[in-house]
PyMOL Python script that loads the backbone (N, CA, C, O; Angstrom):
from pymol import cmd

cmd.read_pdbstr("""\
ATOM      1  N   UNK A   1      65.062  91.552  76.694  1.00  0.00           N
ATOM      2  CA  UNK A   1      65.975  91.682  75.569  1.00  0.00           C
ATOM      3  C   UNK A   1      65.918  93.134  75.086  1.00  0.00           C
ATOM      4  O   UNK A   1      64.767  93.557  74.977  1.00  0.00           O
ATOM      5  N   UNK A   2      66.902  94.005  74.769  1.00  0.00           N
ATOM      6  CA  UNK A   2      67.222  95.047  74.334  1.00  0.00           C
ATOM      7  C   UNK A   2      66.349  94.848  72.963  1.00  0.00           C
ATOM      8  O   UNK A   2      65.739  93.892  72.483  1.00  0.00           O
ATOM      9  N   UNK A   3      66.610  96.395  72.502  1.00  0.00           N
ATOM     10  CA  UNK A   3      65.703  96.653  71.310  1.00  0.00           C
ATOM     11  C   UNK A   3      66.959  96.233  70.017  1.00  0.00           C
ATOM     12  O   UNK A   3      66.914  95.655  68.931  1.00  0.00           O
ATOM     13  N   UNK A   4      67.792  96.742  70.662  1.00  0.00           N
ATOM     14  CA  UNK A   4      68.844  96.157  69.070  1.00  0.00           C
ATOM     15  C   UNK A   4      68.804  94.753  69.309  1.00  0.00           C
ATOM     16  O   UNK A   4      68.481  94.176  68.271  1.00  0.00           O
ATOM     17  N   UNK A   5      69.019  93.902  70.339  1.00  0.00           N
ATOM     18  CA  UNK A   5      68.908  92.396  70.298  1.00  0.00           C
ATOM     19  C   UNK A   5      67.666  91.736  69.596  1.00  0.00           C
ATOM     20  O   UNK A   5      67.734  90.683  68.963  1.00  0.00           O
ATOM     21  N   UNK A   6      66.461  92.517  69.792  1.00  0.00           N
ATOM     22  CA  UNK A   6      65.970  91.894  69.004  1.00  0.00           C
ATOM     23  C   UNK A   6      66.196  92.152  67.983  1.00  0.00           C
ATOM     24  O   UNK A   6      67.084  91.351  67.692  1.00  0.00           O
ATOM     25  N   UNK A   7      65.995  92.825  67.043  1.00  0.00           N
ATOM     26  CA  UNK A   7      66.105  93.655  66.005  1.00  0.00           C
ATOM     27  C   UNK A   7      67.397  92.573  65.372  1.00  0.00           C
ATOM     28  O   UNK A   7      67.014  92.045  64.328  1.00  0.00           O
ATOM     29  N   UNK A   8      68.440  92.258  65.674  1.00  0.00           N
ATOM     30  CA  UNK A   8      69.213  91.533  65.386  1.00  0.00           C
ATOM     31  C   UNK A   8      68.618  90.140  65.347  1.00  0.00           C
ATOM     32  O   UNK A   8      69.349  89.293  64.835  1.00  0.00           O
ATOM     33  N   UNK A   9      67.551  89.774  65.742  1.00  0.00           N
ATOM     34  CA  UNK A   9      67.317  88.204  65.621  1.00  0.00           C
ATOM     35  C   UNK A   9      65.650  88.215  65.170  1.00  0.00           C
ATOM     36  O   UNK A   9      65.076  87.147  65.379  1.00  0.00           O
ATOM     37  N   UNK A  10      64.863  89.269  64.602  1.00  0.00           N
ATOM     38  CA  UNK A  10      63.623  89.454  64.209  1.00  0.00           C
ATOM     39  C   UNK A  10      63.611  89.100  63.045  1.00  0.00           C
ATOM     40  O   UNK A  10      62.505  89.361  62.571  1.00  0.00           O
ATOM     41  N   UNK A  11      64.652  88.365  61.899  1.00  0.00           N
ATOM     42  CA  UNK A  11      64.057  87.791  60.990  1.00  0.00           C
ATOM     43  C   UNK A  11      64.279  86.404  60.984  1.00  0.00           C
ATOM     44  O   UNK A  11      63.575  85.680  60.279  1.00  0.00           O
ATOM     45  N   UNK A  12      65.288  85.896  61.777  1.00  0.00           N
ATOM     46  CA  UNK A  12      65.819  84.955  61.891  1.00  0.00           C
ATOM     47  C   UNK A  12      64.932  83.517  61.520  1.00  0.00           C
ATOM     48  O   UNK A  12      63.984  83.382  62.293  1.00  0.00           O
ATOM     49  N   UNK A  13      64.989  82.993  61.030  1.00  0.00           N
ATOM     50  CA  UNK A  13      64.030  81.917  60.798  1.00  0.00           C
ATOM     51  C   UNK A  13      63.001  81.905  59.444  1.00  0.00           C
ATOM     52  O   UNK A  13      62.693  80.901  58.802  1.00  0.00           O
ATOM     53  N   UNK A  14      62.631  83.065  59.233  1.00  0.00           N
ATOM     54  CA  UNK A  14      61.668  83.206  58.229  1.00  0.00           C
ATOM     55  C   UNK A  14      61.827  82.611  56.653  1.00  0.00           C
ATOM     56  O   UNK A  14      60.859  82.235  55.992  1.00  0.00           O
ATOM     57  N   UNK A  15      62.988  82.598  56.256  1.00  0.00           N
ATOM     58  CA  UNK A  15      63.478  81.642  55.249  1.00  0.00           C
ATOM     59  C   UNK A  15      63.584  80.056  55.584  1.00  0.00           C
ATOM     60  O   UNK A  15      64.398  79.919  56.498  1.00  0.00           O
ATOM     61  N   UNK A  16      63.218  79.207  55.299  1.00  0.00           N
ATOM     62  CA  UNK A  16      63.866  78.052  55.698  1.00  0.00           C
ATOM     63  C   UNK A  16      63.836  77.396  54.419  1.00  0.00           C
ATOM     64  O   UNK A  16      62.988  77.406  53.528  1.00  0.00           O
ATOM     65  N   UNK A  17      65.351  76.617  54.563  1.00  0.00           N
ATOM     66  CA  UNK A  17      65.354  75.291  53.322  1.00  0.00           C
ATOM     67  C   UNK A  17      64.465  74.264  53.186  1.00  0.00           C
ATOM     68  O   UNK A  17      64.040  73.612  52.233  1.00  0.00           O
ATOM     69  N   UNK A  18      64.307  74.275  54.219  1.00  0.00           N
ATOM     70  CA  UNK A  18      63.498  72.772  54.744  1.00  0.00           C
ATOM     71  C   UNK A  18      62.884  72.877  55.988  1.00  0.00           C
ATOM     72  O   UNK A  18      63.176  73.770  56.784  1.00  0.00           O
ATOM     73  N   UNK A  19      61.684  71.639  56.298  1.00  0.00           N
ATOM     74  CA  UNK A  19      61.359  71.721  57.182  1.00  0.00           C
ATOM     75  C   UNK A  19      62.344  71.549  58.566  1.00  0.00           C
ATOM     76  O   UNK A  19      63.562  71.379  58.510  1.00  0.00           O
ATOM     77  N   UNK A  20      61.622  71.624  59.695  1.00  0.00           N
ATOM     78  CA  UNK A  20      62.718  71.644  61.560  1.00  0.00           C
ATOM     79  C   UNK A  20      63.070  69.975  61.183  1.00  0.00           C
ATOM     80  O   UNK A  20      64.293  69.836  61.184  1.00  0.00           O
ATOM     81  N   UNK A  21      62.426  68.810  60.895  1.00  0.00           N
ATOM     82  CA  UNK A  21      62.628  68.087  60.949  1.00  0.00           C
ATOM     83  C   UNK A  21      63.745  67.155  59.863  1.00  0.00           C
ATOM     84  O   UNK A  21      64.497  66.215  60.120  1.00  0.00           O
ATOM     85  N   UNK A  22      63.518  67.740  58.836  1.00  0.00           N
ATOM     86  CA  UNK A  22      64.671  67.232  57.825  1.00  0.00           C
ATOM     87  C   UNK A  22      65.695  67.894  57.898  1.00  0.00           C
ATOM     88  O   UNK A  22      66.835  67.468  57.716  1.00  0.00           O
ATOM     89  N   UNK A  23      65.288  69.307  58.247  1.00  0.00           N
ATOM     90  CA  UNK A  23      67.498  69.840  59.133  1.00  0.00           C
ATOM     91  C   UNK A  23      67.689  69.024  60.020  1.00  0.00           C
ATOM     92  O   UNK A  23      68.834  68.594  60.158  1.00  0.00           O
ATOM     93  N   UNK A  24      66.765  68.620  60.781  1.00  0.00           N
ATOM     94  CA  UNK A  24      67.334  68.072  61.917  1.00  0.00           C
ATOM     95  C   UNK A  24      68.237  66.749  61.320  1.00  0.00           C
ATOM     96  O   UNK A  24      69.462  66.774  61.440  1.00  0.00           O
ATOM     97  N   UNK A  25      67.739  65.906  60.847  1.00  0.00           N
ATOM     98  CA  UNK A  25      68.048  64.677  60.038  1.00  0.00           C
ATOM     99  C   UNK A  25      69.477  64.879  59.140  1.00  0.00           C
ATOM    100  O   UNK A  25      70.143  63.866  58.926  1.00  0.00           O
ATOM    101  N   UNK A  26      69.996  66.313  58.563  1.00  0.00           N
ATOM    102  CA  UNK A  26      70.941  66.405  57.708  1.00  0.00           C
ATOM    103  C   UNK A  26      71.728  66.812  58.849  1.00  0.00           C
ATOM    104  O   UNK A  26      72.804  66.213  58.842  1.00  0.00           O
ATOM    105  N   UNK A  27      71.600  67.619  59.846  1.00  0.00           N
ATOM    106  CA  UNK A  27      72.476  68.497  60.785  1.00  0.00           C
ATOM    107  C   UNK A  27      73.132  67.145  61.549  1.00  0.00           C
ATOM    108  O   UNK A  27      74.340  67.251  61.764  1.00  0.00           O
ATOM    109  N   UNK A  28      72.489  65.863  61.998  1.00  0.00           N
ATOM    110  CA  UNK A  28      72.731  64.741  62.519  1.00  0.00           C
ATOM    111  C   UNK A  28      73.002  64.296  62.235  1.00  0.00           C
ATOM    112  O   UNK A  28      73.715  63.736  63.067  1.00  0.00           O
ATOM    113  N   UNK A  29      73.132  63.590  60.814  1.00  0.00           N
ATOM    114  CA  UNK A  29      74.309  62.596  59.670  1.00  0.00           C
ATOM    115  C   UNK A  29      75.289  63.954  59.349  1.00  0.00           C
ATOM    116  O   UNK A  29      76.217  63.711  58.577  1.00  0.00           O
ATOM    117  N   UNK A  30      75.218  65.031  59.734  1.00  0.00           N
ATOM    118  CA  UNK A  30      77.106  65.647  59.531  1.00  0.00           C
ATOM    119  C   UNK A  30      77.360  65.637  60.212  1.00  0.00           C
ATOM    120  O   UNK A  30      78.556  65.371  60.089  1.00  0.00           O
ATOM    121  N   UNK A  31      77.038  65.801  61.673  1.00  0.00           N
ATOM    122  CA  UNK A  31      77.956  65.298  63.348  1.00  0.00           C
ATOM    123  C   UNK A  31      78.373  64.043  63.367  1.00  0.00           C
ATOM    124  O   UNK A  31      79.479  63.783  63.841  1.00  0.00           O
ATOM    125  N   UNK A  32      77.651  63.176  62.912  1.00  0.00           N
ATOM    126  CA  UNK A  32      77.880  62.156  62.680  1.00  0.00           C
ATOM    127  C   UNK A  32      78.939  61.554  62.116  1.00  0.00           C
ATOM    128  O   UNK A  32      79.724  60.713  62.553  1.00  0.00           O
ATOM    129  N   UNK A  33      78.826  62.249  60.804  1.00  0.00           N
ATOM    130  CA  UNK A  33      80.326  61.937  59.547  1.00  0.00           C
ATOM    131  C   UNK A  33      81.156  62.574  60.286  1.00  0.00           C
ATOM    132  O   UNK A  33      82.253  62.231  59.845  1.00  0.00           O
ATOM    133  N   UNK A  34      81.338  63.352  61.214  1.00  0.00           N
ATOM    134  CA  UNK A  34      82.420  64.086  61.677  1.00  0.00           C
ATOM    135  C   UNK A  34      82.943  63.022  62.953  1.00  0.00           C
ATOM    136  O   UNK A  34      84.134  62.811  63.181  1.00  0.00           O
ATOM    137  N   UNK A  35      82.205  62.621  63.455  1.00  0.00           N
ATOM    138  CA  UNK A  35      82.490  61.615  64.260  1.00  0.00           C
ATOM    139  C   UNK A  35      83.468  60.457  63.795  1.00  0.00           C
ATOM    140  O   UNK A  35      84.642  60.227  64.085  1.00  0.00           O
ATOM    141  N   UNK A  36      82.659  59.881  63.056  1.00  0.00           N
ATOM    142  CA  UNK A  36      83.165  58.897  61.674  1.00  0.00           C
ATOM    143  C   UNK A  36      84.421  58.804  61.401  1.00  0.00           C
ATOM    144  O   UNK A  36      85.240  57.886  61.358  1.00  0.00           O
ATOM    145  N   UNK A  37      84.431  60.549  61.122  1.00  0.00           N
ATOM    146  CA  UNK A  37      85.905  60.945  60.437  1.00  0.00           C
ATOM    147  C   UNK A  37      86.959  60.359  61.203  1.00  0.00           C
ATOM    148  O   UNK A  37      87.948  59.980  60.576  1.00  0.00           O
ATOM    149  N   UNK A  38      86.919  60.162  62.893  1.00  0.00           N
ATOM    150  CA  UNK A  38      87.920  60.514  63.811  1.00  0.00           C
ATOM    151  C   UNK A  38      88.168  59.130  64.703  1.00  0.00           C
ATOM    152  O   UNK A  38      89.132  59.043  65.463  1.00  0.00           O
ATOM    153  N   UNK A  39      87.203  58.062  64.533  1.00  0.00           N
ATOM    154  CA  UNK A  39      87.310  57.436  64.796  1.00  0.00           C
ATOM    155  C   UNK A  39      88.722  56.350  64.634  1.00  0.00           C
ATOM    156  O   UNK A  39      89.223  55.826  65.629  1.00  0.00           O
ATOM    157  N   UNK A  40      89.162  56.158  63.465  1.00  0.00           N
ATOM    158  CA  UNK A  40      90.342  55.372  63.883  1.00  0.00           C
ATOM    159  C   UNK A  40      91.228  56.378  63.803  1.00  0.00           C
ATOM    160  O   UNK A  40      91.924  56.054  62.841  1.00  0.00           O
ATOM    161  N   UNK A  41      91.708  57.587  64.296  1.00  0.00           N
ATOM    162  CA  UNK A  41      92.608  58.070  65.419  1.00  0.00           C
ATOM    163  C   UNK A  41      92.546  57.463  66.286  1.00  0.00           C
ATOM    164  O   UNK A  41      93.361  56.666  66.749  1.00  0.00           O
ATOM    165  N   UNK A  42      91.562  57.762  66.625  1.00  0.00           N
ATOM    166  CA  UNK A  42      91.345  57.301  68.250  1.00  0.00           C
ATOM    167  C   UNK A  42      91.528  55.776  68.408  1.00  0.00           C
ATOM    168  O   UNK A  42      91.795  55.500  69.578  1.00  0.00           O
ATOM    169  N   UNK A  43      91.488  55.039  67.852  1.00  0.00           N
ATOM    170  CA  UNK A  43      91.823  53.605  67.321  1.00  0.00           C
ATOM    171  C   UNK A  43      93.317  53.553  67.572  1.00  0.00           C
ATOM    172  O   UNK A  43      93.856  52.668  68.236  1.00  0.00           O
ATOM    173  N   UNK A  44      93.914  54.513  67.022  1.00  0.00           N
ATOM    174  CA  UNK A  44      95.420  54.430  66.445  1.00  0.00           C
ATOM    175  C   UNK A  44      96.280  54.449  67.901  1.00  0.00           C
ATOM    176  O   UNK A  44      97.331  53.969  68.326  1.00  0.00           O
ATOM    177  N   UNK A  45      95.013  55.433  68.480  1.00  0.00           N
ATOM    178  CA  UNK A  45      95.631  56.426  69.467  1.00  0.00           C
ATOM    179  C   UNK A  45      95.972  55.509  70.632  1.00  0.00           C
ATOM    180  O   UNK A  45      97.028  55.526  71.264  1.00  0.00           O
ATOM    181  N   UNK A  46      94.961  54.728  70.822  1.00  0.00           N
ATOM    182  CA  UNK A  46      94.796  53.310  71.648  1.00  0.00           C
ATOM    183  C   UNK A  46      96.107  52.593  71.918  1.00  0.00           C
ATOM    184  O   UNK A  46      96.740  52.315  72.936  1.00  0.00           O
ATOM    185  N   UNK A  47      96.265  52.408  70.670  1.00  0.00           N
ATOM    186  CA  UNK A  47      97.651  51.348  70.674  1.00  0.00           C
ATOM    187  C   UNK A  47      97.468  49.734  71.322  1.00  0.00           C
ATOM    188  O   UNK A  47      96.769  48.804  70.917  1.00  0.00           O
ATOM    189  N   UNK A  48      98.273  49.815  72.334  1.00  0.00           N
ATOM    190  CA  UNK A  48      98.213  48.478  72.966  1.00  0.00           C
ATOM    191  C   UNK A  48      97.261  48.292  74.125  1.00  0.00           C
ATOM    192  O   UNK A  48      97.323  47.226  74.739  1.00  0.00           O
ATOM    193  N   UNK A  49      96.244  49.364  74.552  1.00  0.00           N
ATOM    194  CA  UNK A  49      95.582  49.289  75.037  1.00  0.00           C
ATOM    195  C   UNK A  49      94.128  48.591  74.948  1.00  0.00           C
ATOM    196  O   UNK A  49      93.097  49.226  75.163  1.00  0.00           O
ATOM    197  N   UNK A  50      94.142  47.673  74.721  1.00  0.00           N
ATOM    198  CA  UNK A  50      92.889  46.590  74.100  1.00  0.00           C
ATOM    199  C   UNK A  50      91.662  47.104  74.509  1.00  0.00           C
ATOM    200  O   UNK A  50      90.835  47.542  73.709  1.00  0.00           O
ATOM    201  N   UNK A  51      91.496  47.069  75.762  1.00  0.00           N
ATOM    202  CA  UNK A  51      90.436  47.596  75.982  1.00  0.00           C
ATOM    203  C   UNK A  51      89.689  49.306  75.632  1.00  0.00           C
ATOM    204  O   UNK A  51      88.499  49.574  75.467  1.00  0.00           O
ATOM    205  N   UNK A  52      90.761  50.138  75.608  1.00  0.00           N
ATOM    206  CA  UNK A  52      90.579  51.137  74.477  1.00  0.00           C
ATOM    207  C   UNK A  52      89.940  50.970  73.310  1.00  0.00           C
ATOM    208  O   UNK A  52      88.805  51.286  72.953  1.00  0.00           O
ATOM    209  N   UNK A  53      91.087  50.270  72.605  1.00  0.00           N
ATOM    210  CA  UNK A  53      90.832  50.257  71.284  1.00  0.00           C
ATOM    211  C   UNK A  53      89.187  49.513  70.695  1.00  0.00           C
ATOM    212  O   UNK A  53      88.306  49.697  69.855  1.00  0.00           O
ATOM    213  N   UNK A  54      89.483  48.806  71.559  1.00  0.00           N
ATOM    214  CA  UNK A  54      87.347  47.917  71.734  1.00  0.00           C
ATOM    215  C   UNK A  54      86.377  48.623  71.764  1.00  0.00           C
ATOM    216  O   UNK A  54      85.288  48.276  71.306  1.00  0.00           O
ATOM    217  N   UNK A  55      86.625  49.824  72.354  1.00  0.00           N
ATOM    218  CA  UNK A  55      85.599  50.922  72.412  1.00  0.00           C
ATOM    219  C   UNK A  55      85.389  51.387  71.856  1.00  0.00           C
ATOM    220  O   UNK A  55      84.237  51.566  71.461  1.00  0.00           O
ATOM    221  N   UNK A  56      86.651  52.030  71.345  1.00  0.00           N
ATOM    222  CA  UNK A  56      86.961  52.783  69.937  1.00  0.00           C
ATOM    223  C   UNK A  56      85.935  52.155  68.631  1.00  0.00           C
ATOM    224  O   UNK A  56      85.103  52.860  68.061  1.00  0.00           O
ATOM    225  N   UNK A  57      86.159  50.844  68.332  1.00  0.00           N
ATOM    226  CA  UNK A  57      85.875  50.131  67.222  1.00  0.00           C
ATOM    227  C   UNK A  57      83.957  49.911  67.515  1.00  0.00           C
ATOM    228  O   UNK A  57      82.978  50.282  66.869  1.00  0.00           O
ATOM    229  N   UNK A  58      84.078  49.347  68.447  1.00  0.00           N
ATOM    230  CA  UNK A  58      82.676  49.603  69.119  1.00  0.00           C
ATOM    231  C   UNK A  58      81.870  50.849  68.764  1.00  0.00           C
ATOM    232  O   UNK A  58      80.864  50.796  68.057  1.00  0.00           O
ATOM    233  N   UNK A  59      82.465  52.218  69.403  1.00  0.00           N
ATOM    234  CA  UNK A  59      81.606  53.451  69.093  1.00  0.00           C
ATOM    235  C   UNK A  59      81.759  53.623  67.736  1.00  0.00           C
ATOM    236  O   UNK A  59      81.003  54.512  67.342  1.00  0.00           O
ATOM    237  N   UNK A  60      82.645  52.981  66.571  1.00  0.00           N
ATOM    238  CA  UNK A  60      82.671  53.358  65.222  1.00  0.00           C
ATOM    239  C   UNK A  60      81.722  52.604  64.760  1.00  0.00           C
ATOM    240  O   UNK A  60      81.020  53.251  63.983  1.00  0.00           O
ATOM    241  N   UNK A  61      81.389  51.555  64.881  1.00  0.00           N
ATOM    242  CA  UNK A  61      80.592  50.326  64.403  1.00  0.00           C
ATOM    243  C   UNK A  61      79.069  51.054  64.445  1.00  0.00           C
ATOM    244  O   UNK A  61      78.308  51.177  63.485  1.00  0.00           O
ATOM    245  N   UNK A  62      78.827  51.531  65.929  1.00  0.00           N
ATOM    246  CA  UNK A  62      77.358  52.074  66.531  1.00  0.00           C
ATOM    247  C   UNK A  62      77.272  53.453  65.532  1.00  0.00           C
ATOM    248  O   UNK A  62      76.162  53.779  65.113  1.00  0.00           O
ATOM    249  N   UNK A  63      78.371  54.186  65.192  1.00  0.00           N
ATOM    250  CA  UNK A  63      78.106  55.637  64.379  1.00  0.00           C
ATOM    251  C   UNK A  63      77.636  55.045  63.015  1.00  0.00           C
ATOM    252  O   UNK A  63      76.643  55.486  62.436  1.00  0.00           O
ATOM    253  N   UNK A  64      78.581  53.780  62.416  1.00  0.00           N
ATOM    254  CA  UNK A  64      78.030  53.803  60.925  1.00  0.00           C
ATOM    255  C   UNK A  64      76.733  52.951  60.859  1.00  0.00           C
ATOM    256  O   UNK A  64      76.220  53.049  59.744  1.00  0.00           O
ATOM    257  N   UNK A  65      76.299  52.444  61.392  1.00  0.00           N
ATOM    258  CA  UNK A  65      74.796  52.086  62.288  1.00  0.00           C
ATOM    259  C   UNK A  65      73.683  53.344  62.032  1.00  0.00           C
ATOM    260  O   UNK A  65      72.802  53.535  61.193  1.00  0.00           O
ATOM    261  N   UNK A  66      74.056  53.895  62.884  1.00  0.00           N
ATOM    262  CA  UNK A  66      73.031  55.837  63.238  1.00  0.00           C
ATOM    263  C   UNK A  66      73.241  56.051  61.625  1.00  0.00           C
ATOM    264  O   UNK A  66      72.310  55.923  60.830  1.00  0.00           O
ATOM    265  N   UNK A  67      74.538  56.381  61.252  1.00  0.00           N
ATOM    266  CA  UNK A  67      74.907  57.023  59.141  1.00  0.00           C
ATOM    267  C   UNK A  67      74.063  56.223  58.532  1.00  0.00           C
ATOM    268  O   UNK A  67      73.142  56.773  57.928  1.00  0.00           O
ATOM    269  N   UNK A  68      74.156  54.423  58.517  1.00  0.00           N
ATOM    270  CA  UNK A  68      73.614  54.089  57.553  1.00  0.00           C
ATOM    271  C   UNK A  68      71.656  54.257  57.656  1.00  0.00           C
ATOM    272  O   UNK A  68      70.914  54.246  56.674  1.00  0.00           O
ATOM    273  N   UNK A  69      71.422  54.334  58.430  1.00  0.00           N
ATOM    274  CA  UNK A  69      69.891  54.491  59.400  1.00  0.00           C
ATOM    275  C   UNK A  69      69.473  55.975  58.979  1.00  0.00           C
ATOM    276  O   UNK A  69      68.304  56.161  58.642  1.00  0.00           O
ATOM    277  N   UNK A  70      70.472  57.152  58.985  1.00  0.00           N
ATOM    278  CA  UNK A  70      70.106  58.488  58.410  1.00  0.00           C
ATOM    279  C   UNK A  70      69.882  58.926  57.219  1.00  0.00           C
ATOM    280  O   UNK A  70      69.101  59.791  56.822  1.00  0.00           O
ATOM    281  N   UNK A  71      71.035  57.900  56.371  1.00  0.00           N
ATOM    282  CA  UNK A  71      70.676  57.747  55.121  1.00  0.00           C
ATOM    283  C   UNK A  71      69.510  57.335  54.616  1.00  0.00           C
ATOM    284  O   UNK A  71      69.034  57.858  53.609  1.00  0.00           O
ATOM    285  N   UNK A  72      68.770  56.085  55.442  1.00  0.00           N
ATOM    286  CA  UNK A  72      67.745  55.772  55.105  1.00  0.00           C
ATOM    287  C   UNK A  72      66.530  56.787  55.028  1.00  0.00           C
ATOM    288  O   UNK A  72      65.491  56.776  54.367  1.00  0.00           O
ATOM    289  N   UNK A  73      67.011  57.587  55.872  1.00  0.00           N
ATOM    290  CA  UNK A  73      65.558  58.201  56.239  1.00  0.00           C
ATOM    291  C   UNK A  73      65.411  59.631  55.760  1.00  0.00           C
ATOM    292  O   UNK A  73      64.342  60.241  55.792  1.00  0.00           O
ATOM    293  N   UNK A  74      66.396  60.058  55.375  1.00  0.00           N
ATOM    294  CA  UNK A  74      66.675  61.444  54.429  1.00  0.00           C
ATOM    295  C   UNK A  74      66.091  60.717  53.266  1.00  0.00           C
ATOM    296  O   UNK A  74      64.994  61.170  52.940  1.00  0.00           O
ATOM    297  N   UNK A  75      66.489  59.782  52.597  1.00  0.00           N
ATOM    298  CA  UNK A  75      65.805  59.440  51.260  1.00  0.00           C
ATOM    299  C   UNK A  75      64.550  58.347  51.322  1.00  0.00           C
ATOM    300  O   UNK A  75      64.334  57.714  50.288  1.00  0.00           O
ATOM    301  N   UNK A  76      63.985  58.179  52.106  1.00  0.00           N
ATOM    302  CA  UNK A  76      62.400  58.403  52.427  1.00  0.00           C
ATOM    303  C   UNK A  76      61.891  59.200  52.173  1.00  0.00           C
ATOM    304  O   UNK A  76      61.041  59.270  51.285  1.00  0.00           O
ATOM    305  N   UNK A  77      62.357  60.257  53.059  1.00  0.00           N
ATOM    306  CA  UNK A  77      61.800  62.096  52.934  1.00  0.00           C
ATOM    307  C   UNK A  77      62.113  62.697  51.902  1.00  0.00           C
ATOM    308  O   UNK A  77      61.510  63.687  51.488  1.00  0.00           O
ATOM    309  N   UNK A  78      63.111  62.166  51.348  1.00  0.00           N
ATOM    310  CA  UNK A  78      62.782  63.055  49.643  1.00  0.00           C
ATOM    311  C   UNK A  78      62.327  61.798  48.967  1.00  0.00           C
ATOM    312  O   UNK A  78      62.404  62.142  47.788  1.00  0.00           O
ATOM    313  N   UNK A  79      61.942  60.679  48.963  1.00  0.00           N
ATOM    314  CA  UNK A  79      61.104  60.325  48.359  1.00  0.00           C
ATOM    315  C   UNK A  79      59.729  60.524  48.244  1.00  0.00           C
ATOM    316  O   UNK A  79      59.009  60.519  47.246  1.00  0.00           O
ATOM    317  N   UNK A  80      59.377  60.771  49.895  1.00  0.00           N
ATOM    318  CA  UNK A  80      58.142  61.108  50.518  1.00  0.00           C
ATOM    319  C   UNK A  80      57.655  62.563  49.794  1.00  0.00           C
ATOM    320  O   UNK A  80      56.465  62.873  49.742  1.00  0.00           O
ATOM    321  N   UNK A  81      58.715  63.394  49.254  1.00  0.00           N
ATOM    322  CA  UNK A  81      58.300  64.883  48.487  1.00  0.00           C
ATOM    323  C   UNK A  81      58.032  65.673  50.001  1.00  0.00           C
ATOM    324  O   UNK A  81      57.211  66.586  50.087  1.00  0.00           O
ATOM    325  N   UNK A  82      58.895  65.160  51.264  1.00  0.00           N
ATOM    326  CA  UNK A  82      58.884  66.144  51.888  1.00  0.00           C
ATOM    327  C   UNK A  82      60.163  67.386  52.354  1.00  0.00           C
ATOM    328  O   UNK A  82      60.204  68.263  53.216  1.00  0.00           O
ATOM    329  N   UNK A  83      61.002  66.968  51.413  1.00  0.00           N
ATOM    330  CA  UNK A  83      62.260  67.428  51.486  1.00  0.00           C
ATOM    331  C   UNK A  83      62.580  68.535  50.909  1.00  0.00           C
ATOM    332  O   UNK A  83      63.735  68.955  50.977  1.00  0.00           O
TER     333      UNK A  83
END
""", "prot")
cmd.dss("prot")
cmd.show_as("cartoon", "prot")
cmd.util.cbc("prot")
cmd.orient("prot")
């Protein structure tokens, strides 16, 4: 790595909000909600295709599953006072 490359990424990290593990946990319930978001498009998008649309409803069902499960566990961790 070049000397300006590093130099460009030598502080990187040294602040953090939170621990690796509770970003990880918030960074994963917003992919998530973003997922969420798009799901009945893709529903819509289906149409008369049944077997589409099954999937569709299927992978929405399994996301608010993972959301409601992330929720749980973000407020553990700030209950836990590790947040």
């Amino acid at each position: 790595m070049s000397l300006a490359a590093e130099r460009e990424l030598e502080h990187l990290g040294e602040t953090a909000g939170s621990s690796d593990h509770d970003h990880d946990l918030v960074h994963e319930l917003s992919r998530r909600l973003d997922s969420l978001w798009r799901y009945d498009q893709y529903i819509a998008n289906a149409e008369w295709r049944d077997e589409l649309r099954q999937f569709w409803k299927d992978a929405k069902a399994m996301e608010e599953q993972a959301i409601s499960r992330l929720k749980q566990l973000i407020t553990q961790e700030v209950r836990n006072g590790c947040f």
